[in-house]
GUPA-741183 format. One record per residue (C-alpha): residue number from 1; x, y, z. Coordinates in Angstrom, 2 decimals, always signed. Example, Ala and Ser with C-alpha at 12.3 -4.5 7.8 and 13.67 -1.06 7.14 Angstrom:
 num       X       Y       Z
   1  +12.30   -4.50   +7.80
   2  +13.67   -1.06   +7.14
***
This chain:
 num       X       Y       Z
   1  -49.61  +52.23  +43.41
   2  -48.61  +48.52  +43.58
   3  -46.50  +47.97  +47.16
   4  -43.18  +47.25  +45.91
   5  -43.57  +50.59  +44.80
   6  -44.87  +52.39  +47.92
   7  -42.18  +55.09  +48.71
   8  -40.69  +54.12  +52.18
   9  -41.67  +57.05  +53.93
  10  -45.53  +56.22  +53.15
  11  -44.85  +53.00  +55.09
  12  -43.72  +54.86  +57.50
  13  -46.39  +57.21  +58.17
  14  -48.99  +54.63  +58.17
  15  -46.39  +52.86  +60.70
  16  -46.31  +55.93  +62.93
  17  -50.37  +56.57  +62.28
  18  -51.08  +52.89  +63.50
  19  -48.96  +53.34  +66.36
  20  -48.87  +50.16  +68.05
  21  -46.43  +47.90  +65.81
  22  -43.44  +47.51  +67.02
  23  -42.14  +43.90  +66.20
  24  -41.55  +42.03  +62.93
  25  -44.04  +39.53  +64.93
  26  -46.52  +41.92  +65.33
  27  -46.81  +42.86  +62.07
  28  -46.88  +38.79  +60.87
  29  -49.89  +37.83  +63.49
  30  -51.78  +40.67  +61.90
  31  -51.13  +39.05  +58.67
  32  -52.29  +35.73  +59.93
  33  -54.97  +37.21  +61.10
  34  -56.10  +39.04  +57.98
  35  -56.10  +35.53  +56.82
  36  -57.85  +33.83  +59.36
  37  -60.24  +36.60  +60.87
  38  -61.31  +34.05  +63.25
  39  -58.73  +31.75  +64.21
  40  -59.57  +29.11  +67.51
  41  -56.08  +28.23  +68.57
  42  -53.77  +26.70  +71.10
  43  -50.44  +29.78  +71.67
  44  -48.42  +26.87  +71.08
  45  -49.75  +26.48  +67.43
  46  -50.52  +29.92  +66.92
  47  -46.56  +30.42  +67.22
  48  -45.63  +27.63  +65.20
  49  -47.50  +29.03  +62.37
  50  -45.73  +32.28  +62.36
  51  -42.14  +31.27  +63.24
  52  -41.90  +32.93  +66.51
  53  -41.08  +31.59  +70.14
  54  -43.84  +31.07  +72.19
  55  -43.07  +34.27  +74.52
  56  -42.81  +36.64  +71.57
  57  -46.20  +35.97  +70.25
  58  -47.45  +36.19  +73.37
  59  -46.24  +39.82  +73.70
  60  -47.86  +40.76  +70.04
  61  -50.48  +39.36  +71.08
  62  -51.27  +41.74  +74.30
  63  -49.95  +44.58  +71.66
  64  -52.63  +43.46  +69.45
  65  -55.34  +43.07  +71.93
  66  -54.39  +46.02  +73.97
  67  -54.89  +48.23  +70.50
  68  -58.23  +47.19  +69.95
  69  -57.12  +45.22  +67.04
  70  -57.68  +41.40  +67.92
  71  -59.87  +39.70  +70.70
  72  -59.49  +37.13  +72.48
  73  -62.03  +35.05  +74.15
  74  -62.27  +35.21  +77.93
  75  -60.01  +32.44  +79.76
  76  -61.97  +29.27  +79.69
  77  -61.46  +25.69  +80.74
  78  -59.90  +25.08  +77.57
  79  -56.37  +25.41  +76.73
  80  -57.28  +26.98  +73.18
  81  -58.32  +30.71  +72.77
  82  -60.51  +31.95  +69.50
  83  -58.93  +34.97  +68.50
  84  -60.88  +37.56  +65.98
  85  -59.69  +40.12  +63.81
  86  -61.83  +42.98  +65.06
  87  -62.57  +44.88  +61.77
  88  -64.13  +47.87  +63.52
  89  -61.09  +49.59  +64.88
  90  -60.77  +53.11  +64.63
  91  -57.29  +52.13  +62.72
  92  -58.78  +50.49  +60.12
  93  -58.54  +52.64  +57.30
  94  -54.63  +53.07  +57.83
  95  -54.70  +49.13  +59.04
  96  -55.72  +48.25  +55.41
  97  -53.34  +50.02  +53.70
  98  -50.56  +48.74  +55.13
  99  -52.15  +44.93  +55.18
 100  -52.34  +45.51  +51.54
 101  -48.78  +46.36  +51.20
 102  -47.41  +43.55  +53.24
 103  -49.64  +41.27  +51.24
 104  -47.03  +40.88  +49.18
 105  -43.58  +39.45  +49.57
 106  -41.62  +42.36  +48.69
 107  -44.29  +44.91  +50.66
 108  -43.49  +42.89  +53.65
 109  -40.58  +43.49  +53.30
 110  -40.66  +46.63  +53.09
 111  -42.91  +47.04  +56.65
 112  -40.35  +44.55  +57.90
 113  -37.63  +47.08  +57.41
 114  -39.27  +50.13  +58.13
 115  -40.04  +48.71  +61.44
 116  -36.67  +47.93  +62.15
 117  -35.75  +51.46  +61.86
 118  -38.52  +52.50  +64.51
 119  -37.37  +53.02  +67.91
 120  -38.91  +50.02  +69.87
 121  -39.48  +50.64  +73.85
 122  -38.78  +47.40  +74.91
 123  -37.31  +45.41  +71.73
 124  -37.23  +41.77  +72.92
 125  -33.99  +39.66  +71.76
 126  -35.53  +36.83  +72.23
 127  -37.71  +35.56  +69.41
 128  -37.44  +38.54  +67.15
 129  -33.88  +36.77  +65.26
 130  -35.73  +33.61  +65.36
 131  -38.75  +34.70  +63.09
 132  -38.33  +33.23  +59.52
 133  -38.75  +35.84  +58.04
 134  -37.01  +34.86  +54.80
 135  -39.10  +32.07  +54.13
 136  -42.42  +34.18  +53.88
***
């Protein structure tokens, strides 16, 4: 099933099975990340890749870290972090799926809009209008 195909309520079961995404940004560090497994990175940077303000990736990132799906290494005398995809979380089946879908323009999209419709705790507005999202 290609992802511009995936019926929107399989999106959003694997949403709702992953748990932890919340924001658009959340969902676009993971796909960084996918990318760049291993990434050693000032925050400053790190946002400027994915279009955010500083203080919103900083939130995904806890989100991310907190879930057991990135690490970050220990607070050192230097201002940049490595970050690593960690590959052996017990989301990973689901965590593929959807990575696959939002591989593609149109399946993230799709994830973009399904997590829109999610009921979000503590949805920040600051940073999540600012993503640029139409340019991915």
């Amino acid at each position: 099933m290609t992802p511009k195909r995936m019926p929107p309520g399989r999106i959003v079961d694997l949403l709702h099975r992953i748990g932890c995404l919340r924001q658009p940004c959340d969902l676009d560090l993971l796909l960084f990340f996918s990318r760049h497994p291993r990434a050693f990175l000032l925050s400053e940077r790190l946002a400027e890749y994915v279009g955010y303000d500083l203080t919103q990736v900083m939130q995904s990132l806890e989100t991310l870290i907190t879930a057991g799906l990135l690490r970050r290494s220990p607070n050192s005398t230097h201002p940049a972090q490595l970050y690593v995809l960690t590959p052996g979380s017990p989301l990973g089946g689901w965590l593929s799926s959807l990575l696959r879908i939002a591989a593609t323009r149109e399946g993230r999209l799709a994830v973009l809009a399904a997590l829109k419709k999610r009921p979000s705790p503590k949805r920040s507005h600051r940073g999540e209008s600012e993503s640029v999202t139409s340019v991915q």
